[in-house]
Steps between C-alpha positions, in 0.01 A plus 500: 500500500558236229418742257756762586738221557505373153468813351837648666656144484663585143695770642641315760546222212710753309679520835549153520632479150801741638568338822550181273718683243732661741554177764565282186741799392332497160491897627830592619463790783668718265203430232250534764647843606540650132104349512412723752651798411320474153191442685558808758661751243312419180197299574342594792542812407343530159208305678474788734554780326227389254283458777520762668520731148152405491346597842441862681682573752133588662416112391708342692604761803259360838646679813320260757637147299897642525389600886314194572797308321746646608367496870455090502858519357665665745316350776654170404828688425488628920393168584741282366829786556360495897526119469865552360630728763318260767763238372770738536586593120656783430334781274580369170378163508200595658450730243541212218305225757205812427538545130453143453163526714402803293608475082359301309595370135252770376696529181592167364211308581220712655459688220405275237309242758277831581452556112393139440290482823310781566539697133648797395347708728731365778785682320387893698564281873784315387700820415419645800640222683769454278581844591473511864779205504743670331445849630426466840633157613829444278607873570445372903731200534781745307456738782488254798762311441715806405391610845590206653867508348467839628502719222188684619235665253733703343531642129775149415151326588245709361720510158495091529143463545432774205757289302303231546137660396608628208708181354179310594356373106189442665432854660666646209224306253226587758575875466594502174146374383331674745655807339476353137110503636470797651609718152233297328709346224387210342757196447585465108391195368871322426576627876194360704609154284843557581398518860247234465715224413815630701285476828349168365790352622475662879318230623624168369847648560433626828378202647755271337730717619359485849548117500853458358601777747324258831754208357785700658330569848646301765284397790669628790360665844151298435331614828571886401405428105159312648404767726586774232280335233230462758542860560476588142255252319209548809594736744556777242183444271294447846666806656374717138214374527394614820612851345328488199185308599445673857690830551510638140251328366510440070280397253481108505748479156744737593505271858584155358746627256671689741493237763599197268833757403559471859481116477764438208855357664822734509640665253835400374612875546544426884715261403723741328555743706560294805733386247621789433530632902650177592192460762365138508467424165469107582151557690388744262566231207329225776189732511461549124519118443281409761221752420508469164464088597198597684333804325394203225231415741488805747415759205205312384402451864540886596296592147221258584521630894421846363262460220256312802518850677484756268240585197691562122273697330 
């Protein structure tokens, strides 16, 4: 436990760093924005692409672990959307109560953490997480709460959610490479450097980015942003890991990395498109402050829960 602590304590350092810089307004929001699109657009992106320019698609493609993940994720999806409409929400808040259960900041920070954590090797799980987020679960709340405003699953939807997809940097780098991969050509030397340094700066400017972005979250509805981080930071890695241990059972690796994905606090993409839909943004902000707070301790907690039941090879 202390051992996984310390070792993903620097991230959440980096973190810190950006909380500090954007409360003291040393980072305006407007910096911290034009931060994060470099990191999303440019970045990130390189950092993907390169990785997944060097894996098979038959490397990293495991039916059961997008099954068993995506079962334990929408089991905590149902859960918490039943929980929702037991309060009396309407469909569209429910829907962004569940996304904050269910999406994790897979991107920004889980990512790199996996890298540094569990090696390289964690890169083949972590796109197929990355990818059942943004395909599956962002393409979801578009069509709820379009539903709920009544606009039905129509071709006005379908066209928004395809929109979406393809405008994604992230799937767009994951496909790209995959492709890049696929036709077996190598990466020129100037371009694998280009891409090299370029997504050198993913992670420190991800997770500073992360923290300068949690200065501007306010701290309203605390009893909804508690019970959404609860949801998220042990109901959803306990939920796929009764999937992925139990009913589609994978090799002891493939488990933790999987599982400690479905530990990592919410992505700050929630946040935008509750934004966005003008659906609770203020407990979606809450619930990204709050379980970012607490994933400093409940990560290394979740990673040292696993690694006690399974066997890495």
């Amino acid at each position: 436990m202390v051992d996984i602590f310390l070792r993903t304590l620097p991230f959440f350092a980096i973190i810190g760093l950006g909380y500090w810089a954007g409360r003291t307004r040393f980072f305006s929001a407007e910096a911290t924005a034009y931060l994060t699109k470099f990191v999303f657009f440019f970045a990130l992106s390189a950092m993907i692409f390169r990785f997944s320019a060097n894996l098979s698609f038959a490397e990293i493609f495991d039916l059961r672990l997008i099954l068993g993940y995506l079962a334990g994720t929408m089991a905590v999806y149902l859960l918490v959307t039943l929980i929702a409409a037991s309060r009396g929400l309407d469909m569209q808040t429910a829907a962004v109560e569940a996304q904050c259960a269910a999406i994790g900041n897979v991107g920004f920070l889980g990512l790199p953490m996996m890298v540094i954590l569990f090696g390289e090797a964690s890169i083949g799980p972590m796109m197929l997480v990355l990818s059942v987020d943004l395909v599956v679960f962002s393409s979801l709340i578009v069509i709820l709460i379009n539903v709920g405003r009544g606009a039905g699953v129509g071709l006005a939807t379908l066209r928004l959610v395809a929109n979406g997809l393809i405008k994604n940097p992230m799937i767009v780098s994951i496909c790209a490479g995959l492709i890049w991969s696929a036709l077996a050509l190598p990466i020129p030397a100037p371009a694998n450097e280009f891409l090299t340094i370029l997504g050198g700066a993913a992670t420190p400017g991800a997770l500073f980015a992360i923290g300068a972005s949690l200065a501007t979250k306010a701290a309203e509805r605390v009893h909804v942003a508690l019970w959404l981080s609860f949801a998220k930071l042990v109901l959803h890695p306990l939920l796929v890991a009764i999937a992925v241990l139990l009913l589609l059972p994978l090799d002891g690796y493939s488990a933790i990395v999987v599982i400690s994905a479905a530990a990592l606090p919410v992505a700050g993409n929630v946040y935008m498109l509750a934004q966005h839909y003008g659906v609770a943004p203020q407990r979606v902000s809450a619930t990204i402050l709050f379980s970012t707070l607490a994933s400093i301790l409940t990560v290394p907690l979740v990673i040292t829960w696993v690694g006690a039941l399974v066997t890495i090879p």
